[in-house]
N, C-alpha and C positions, 0 to 999 in steps of 0.2 A: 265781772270787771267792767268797771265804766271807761267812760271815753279819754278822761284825765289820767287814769291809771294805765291803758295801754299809750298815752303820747309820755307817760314817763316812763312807760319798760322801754321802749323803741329808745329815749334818748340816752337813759343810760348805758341798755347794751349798749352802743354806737360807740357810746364816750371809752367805755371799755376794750370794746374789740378794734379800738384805733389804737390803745394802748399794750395790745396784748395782757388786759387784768382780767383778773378774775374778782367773784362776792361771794361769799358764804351769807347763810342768813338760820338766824336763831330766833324765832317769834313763838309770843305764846296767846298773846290775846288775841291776835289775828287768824293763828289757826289756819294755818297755812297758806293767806291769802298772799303777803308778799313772795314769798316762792313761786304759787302760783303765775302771779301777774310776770315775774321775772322770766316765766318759764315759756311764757305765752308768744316769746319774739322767738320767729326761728332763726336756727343757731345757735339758740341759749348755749350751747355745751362748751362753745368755745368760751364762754365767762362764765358759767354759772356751775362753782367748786364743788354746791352741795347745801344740805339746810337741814333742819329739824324744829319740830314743834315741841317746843320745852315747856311744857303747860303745867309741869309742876316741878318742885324744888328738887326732888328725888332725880326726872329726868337732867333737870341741867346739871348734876354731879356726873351720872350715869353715862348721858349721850353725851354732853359737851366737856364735859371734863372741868367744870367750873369747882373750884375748891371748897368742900364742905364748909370750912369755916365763914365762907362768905355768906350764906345762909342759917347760922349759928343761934343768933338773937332778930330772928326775920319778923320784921313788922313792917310788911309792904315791900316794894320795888322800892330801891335807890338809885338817881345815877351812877352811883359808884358800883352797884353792884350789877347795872347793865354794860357801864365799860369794860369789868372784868371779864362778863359773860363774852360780848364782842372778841374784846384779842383772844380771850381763850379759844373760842371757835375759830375764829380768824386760822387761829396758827397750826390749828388741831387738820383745818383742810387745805391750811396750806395757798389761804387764797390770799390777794392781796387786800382785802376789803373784808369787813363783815357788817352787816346790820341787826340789830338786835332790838327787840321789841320786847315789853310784858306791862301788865297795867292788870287794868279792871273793866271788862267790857258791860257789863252787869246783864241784868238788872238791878240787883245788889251790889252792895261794895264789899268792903274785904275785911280780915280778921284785924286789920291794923286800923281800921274805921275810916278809912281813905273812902271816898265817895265813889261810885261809877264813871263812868267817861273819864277817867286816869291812865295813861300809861306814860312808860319811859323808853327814848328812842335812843341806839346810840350807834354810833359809826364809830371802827376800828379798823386802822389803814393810814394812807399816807398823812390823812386828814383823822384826826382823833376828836368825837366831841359828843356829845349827851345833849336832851333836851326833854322837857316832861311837858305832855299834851293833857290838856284839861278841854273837853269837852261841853261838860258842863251838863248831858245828858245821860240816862239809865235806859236807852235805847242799846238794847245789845247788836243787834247788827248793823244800824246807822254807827256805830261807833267802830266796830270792827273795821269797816270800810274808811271809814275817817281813820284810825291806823293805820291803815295801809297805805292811803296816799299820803298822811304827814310822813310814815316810815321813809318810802321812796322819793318823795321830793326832798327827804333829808340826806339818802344816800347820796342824788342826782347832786344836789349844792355842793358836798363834800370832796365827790369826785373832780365838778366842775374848778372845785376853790384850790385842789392838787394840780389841775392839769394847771394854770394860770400860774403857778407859784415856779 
């Protein structure tokens, strides 16, 4: 975990546990990095609902409880079917928040011919919203880690843009 990624676990707990909220988190191309970094401020427990790495279609039915049909005719991540994945998890632990990841870390790309360095980020909570990271590189772990801080500097805005409203 870099130095960027632990100054935005510390600000979202914060922003959290001023709130009494909690985040669930659903990532698959990170592979467990945003949990991780979440995990890494002590006290996580008082915000942190729970997560899974949903690395394939089968587990986000299984573990998240995501609707088969949303995966039906799967040609890639969509926003739409990362927002669903979000409130699903979201509601499944009960938390106020969820962040939800999956993409293409590569070095190859995917069966829908989407390129490497792709994923979809999306927040489910007070603040609802999707956003697709292009990269632009087939570096599998420089990209993994660029997931993860776009992930959590996309939680951190969201949370930030709820407390404000």
């Amino acid at each position: 975990m870099d130095a960027e990624q632990q100054t935005l676990a510390q600000e979202i707990s914060a922003l959290l546990v001023e709130r009494a909220q909690t985040v669930a988190v659903a990532e698959a191309t990170t592979g467990g990095l945003i949990s991780a970094a979440l995990l890494w401020v002590p006290g996580a427990s008082r915000y942190y609902a729970g997560g899974a790495v949903l690395y394939t279609l089968n587990s986000r039915v299984v573990l998240a409880g995501a609707p088969a049909e949303l995966f039906a005719n799967y040609q890639g991540t969509t926003p739409e079917m990362i927002a669903a994945l979000a409130e699903t998890m979201r509601q499944r632990l009960g938390a106020t928040w969820c962040i939800a990841e999956s993409g293409l870390a590569g070095p190859t790309g995917g069966r829908s011919g989407r390129p490497p360095g792709r994923t979809v980020i999306g927040v489910a909570g007070p603040v609802s919203r999707t956003q697709v990271v292009e990269t632009g590189s087939d570096d599998r772990e420089r990209n993994m880690i660029e997931f993860t801080t776009r992930s959590m500097r996309f939680l951190r805005d969201a949370v930030r843009e709820a407390k404000a409203a």
